[in-house]
C-alpha positions in Angstrom: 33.3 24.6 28.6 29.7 23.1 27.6 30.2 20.1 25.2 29.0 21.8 21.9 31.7 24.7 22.7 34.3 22.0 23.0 33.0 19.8 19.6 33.3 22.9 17.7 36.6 23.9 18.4 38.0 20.1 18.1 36.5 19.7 14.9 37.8 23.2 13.5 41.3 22.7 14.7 41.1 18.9 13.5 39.5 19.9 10.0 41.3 22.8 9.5 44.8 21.0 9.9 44.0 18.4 7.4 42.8 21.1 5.1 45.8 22.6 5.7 48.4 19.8 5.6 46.7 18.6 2.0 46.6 22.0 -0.1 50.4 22.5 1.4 51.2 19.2 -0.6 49.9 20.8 -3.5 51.4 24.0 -2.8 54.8 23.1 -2.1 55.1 20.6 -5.5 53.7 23.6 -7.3 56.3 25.9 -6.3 59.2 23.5 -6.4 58.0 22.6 -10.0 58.2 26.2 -11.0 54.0 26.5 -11.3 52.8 30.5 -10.2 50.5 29.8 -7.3 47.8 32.2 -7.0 45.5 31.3 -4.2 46.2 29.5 -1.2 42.7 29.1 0.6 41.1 27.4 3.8 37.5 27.0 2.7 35.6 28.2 -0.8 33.2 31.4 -1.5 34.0 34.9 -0.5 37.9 35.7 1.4 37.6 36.6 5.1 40.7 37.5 6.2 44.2 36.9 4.6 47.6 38.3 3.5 49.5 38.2 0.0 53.2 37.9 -0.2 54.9 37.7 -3.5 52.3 36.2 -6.3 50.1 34.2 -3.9 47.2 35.7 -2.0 46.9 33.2 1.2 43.2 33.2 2.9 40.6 31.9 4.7 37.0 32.0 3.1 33.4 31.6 4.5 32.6 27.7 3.5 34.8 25.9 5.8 34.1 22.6 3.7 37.5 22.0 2.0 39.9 24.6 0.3 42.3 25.0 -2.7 45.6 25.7 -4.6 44.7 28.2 -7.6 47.5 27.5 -9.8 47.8 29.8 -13.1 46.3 28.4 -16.1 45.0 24.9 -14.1 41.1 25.6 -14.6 40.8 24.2 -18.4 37.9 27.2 -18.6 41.0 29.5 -18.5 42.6 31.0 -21.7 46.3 29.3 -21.8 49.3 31.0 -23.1 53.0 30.3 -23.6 53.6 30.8 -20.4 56.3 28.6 -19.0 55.0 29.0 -15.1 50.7 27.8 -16.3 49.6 24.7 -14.5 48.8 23.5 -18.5 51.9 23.9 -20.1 54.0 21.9 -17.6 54.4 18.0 -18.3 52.0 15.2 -17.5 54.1 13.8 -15.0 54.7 17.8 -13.5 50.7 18.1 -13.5 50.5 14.1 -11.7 53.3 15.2 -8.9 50.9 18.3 -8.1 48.0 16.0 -8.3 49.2 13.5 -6.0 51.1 15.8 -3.4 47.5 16.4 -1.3 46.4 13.2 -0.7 50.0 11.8 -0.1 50.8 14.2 2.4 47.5 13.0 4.6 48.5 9.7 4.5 51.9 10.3 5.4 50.4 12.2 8.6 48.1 9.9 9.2 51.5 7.5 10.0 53.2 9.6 11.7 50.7 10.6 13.9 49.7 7.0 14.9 53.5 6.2 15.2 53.5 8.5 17.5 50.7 7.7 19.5 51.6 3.8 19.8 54.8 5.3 21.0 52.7 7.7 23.8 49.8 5.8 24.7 48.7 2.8 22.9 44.8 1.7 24.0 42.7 -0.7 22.4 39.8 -3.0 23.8 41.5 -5.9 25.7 39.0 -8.0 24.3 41.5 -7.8 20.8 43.6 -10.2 23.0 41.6 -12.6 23.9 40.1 -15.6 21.5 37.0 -15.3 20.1 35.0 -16.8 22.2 30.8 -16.3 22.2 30.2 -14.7 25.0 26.6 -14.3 24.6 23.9 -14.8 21.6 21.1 -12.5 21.5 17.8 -14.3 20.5 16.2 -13.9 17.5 19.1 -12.6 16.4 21.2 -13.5 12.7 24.0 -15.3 15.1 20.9 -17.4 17.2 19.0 -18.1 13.9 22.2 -19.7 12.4 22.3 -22.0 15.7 25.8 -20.4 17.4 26.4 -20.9 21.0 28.2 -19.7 23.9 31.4 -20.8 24.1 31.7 -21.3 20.4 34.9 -20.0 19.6 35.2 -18.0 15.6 38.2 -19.7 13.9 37.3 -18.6 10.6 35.5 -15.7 9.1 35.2 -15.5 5.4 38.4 -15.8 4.2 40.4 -15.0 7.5 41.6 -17.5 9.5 41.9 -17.4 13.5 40.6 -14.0 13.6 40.6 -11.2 16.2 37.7 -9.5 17.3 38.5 -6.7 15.7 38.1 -8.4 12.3 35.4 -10.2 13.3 33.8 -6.4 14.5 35.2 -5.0 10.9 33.6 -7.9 8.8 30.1 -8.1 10.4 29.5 -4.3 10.4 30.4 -4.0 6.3 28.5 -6.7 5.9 24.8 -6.1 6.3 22.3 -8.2 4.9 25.3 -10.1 2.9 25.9 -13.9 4.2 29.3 -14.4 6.0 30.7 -18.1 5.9 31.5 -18.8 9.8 33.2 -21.5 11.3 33.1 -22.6 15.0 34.9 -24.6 17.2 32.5 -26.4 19.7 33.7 -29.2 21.9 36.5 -29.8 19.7 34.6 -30.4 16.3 34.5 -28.0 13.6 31.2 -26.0 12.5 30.3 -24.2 9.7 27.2 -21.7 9.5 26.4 -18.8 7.7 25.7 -15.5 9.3 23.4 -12.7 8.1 23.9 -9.4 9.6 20.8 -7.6 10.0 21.2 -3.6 9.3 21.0 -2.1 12.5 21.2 1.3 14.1 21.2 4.8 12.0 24.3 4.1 10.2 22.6 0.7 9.2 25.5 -0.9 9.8 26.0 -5.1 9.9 24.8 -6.6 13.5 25.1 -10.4 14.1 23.8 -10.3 17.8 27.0 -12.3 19.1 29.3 -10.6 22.1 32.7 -11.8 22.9 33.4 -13.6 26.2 34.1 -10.9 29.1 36.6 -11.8 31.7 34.6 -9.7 34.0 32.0 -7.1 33.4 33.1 -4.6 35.1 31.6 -0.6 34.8 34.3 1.6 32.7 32.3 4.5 31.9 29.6 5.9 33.8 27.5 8.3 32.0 26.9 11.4 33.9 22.8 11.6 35.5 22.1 8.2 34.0 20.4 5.7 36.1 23.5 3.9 37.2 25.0 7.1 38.9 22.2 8.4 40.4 21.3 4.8 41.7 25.2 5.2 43.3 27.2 2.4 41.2 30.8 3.0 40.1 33.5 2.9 37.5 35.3 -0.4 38.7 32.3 -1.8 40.2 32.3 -5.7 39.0 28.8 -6.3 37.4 27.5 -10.1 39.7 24.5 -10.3 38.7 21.5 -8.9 37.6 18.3 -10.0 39.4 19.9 -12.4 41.3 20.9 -14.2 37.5 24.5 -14.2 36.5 26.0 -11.1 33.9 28.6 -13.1 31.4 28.2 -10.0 28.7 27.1 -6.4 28.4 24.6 -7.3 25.5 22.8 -10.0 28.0 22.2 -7.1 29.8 21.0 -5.5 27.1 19.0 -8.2 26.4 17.3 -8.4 29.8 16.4 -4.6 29.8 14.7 -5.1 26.8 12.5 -7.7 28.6 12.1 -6.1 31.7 12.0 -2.3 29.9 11.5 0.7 32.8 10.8 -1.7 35.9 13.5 -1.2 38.6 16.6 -3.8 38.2 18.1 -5.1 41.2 22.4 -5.3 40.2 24.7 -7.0 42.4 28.6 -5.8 42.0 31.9 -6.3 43.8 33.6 -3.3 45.0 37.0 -3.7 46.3 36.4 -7.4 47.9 32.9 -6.8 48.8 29.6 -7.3 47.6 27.4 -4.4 47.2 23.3 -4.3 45.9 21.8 -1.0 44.3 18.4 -0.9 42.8 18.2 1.0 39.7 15.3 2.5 37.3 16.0 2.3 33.6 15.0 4.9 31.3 14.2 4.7 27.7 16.6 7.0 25.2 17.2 6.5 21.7 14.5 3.4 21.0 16.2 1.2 23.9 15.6 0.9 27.7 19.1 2.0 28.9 20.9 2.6 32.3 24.1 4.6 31.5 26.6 1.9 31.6 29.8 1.0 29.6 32.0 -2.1 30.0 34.9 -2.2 27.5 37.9 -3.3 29.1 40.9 -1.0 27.5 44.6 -2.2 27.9 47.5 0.3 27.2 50.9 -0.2 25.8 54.3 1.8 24.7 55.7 0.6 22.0 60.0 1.8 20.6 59.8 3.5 17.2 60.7 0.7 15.0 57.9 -1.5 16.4 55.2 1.9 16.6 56.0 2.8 12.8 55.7 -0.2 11.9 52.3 -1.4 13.0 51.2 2.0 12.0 52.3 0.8 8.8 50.1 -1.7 8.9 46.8 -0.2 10.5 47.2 2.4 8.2 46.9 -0.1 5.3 44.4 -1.9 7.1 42.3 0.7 7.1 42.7 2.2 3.7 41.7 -1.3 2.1 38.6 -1.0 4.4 37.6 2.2 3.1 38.3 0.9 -0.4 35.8 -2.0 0.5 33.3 0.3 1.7 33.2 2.7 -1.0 32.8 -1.0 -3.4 29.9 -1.9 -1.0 28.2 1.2 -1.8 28.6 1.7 -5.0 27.0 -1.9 -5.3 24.4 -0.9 -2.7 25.3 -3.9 -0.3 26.1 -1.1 2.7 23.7 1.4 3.3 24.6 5.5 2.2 23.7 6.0 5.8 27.0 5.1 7.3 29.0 7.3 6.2 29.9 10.2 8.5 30.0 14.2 7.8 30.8 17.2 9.5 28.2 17.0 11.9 29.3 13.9 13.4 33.3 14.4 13.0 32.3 17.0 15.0 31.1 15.1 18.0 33.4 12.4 17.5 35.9 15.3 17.9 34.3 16.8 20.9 34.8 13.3 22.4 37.9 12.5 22.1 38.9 16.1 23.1 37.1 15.5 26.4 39.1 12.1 26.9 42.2 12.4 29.0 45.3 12.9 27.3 45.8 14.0 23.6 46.2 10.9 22.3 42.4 10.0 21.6 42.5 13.3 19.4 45.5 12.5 17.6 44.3 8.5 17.1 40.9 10.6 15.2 42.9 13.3 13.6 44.7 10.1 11.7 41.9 8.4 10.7 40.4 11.1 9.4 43.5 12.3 7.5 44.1 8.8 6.0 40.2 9.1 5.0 40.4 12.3 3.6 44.0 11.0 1.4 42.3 8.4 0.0 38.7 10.0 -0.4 40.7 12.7 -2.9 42.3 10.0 -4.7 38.9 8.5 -6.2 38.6 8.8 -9.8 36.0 11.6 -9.3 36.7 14.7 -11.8 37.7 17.9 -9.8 39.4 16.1 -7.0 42.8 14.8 -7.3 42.0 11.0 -8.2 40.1 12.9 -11.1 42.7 14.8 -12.1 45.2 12.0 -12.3 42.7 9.6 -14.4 42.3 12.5 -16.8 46.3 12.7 -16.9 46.8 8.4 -17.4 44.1 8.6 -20.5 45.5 11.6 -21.9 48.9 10.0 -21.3 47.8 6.6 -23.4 46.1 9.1 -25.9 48.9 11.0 -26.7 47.0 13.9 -26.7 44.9 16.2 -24.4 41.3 15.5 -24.2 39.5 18.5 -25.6 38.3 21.4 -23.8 34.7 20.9 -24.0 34.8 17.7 -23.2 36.8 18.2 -20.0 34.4 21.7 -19.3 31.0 18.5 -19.1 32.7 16.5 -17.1 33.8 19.0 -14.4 30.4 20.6 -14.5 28.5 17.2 -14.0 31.1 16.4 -11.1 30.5 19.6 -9.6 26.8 18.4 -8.9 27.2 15.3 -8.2 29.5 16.6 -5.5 26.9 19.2 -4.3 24.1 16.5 -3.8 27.1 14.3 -2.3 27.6 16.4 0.2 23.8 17.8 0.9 23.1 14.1 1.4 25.9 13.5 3.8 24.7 16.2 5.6 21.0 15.3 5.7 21.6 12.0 7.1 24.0 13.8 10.5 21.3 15.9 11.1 19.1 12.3 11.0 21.7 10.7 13.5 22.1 14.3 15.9 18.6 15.8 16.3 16.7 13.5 18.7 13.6 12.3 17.2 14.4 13.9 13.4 14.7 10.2 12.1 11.3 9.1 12.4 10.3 12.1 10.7 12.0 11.9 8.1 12.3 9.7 4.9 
């Protein structure tokens, strides 16, 4: 199956179910609260194919960006009556339950789903578990410019104390061209610097130019006709050296390529006990002389329920103030619009993790993107659900319903905003897919 065959049928499936799971939260609340559903719909515009049993017409319609729960008498366009089963004429905390059921039934997946995958097949970078040492400063870099060295270990970043790598990763990419406080350990004294990520890449995300310290660096992924495979390296081969000078760290790889651009390297490895040399010719892709390498150690683990539910507990709250913290960044244009992701690249993130073994890679994305979704539709933006539910708190310390016309504005100016939302989120995948479409474009 070719990779765009697979991408497209990952990110359906994944999509679809979270489309699915969140209008069911409204849907069931609805019913249970005695509120005539009319629609039940996967996707907007014209109906494709569907069924109607009792009141409810359930379908699937030709914009596959979303969908809905068309409840009687819940668009405040429509003409209300005294009709006990209208969205309108149930109480404010009725209207909040419905409100609230979608994005609360994503988040409630996304923990369950990541229970279960620490239960299956937990994997994460085994470099989480290790201090943070500096394994390697790249020059010119925001980390070389604020005088960090190898060996330097992180004991404090911001306000964290003794972090992991992982919030060290999390905190330099939200924070580009912001100053981070550091502080280092070096030969047993305490030093303080501050760090300025430099936007990099084409989500423009934070990049200090630090690594962490490698136990070995040893080939994980091998991408398929890249230089390394065709030269004749290996997954497992232990990365020596490179031109006879000694590999600490991916990035001084990286580094050296840059240097040395598309003359032949010379890499020395160890393969089971023995030392092998293979001369290989980099190629330049995507602005950077490359050789097709990856070195990210993973570990695995299997955690009982009590321990998997609760650390997805705490991921999942993790996470959801991270998202919070970037939607604050951008709406204070610290973090560029550029980062966030949209169909186009769900879809290949998708695609991915589908072509991983197992099903837990799929799973681990179908909960993030669930949790993001839960939280994205509890923004205080009129027509989704956060909008809804602000609408309900002021009209709850009003003591009265906010008029008609007032509410009719407000919808219609969301509704664009939410257009140009998504054309831009779309624009900037199609910068990030189509080779080449970035420097073309604005």
């Amino acid at each position: 199956m070719s990779d765009f065959l697979t991408s497209l049928i990952a990110v359906v499936a994944v999509l679809g179910f979270m489309i699915l799971i969140h209008e069911f939260g409204h849907y069931a609340v609805a019913k249970w609260l005695g509120v005539r559903v009319e629609v039940f719909s996967i996707g907007f515009g014209k109906r494709l194919i569907g069924f109607r049993r009792g009141e409810t017409d359930y379908r699937i319609a030709a914009i596959p960006l979303g969908g809905y729960v068309k409840m009687s008498g819940e668009n405040p366009m429509d003409q209300r009556t005294d009709d006990p089963r209208e969205f309108m004429n149930h109480s404010r905390w009725h209207r909040f339950l419905i409100a609230i059921a979608g994005p609360t039934m994503n988040i409630l997946l996304a923990i369950v789903l990541l229970t279960t995958v620490y239960m299956v097949h937990f994997e994460y970078p085994e470099v989480y578990d290790e201090p943070t040492v500096i394994g390697w400063v790249m020059k010119d870099t925001a980390a070389a410019k604020a005088g960090l060295q190898i060996g330097d270990r992180i004991t404090q970043i911001e306000d964290i104390q003794n972090p992991t790598w992982e919030q060290v990763d999390l905190k330099e990419a939200l924070s580009p061209g912001q100053p981070l406080s550091v502080a280092v350990e070096r030969n047993g004294q305490k030093i303080e610097r501050t760090v300025v990520p430099e936007p990099a890449g084409l989500d423009q995300i934070g990049f200090a130019g630090w690594a962490p310290k490698e136990k070995t660096v040893t080939i994980t992924d091998l991408q398929p006709n890249r230089p390394a495979e065709k030269a004749g390296l290996k997954e497992g081969d232990q990365i020596i050296a490179l031109d006879g000078k000694p590999v600490s760290a991916l990035q001084a790889m990286i580094e050296s390529l840059e240097i040395t651009k598309d003359k032949p390297i010379t890499l020395t490895v160890l393969r089971d006990g023995q030392q092998k040399t293979f001369a290989v010719q980099p190629v330049l892709a995507e602005k950077r002389y490359r050789i097709g390498i990856g070195t990210m150690q993973m570990k695995v683990k299997t955690l009982p329920f009590a321990a998997a539910f609760n650390l997805s507990l705490h991921e999942n709250r993790q996470n959801a103030l991270l998202i919070l913290e970037l939607v604050k960044k951008m709406a204070q244009r610290k973090i560029s619009m550029q980062s966030i992701e949209g169909p186009i690249r769900i879809g290949q993130a998708a695609g991915e993790a589908a072509r991983r073994k197992g099903w837990t890679p799929l799973m681990g994305l179908t909960a993030a993107i669930s949790l993001n979704l839960g939280i994205f539709n509890l923004l205080p933006i009129p027509i989704l659900d956060g909008g809804v539910i602000l609408f309900l708190l002021i009209e709850g310390l009003m003591r009265r319903d906010i008029s008609m016309n007032i509410k009719e504005r407000v919808y219609q100016f969301a509704f664009v905003f939410l257009v140009l939302f998504a054309v831009m989120v779309i624009y900037n995948d199609l910068k990030k897919t189509i080779p080449g479409l970035a420097d073309r474009l604005p």
